[in-house]
C-alpha positions, 0 to 999 in steps of 0.5 A: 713144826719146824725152825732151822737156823742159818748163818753163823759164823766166826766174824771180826769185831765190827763186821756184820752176819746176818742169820736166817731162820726157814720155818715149817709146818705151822702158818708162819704168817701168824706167828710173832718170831723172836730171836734170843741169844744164849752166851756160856754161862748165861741165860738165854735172853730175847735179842728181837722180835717182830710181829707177824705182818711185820708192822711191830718190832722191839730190841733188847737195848744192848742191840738197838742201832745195831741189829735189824729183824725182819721177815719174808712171810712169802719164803716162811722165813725170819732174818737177823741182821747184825752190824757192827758185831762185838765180843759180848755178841757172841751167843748161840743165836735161837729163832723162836716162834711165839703162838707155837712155842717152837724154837730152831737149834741154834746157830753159833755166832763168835765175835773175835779177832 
């Protein structure tokens, strides 16, 4: 089982990233992905996650109206798309594979001008 995270980067207040996560080796349209994101000193927390046919999402309420997840069953691959990014969004930002307890090694995501 394999999960390698893209797409992070040093972005400006108010912009927009948006993150890749290419999964491997297990069925990867059976598998709920979450995202989670870990900040210095904090604990990691669930940003999103979606369902495997994609037909359910759900956010943590800090990025509601702001981030969108999504999913390419057919490229084995689940997306993160951030807008309108803040400071406070800054985080290793980790995809996580539920029914396979599988996580990627993080991508790095800074919010500063």
């Amino acid at each position: 089982v394999q999960l390698v995270e893209s797409g992070g980067g040093l972005v400006q207040p108010g912009g927009s990233l948006r993150l890749s996560c290419a999964a491997s080796g297990f069925t990867f349209s059976s598998a709920t992905m979450s995202w989670y994101r870990q900040a210095p000193g904090k604990e990691r927390e669930l940003v999103a996650f979606i369902t495997s046919a994609g037909g359910s999402t759900n956010y943590a309420d800090s990025v509601k109206g702001r981030f969108t997840i999504s999913r390419d069953n057919a490229k084995n691959t689940v997306y993160l798309q951030m807008n309108n990014l803040k400071p406070e969004d800054t985080a290793v930002y980790y995809c996580y594979a539920l029914q396979f307890r599988a996580w990627g090694q993080g991508t790095q995501v800074t919010v500063s001008s």
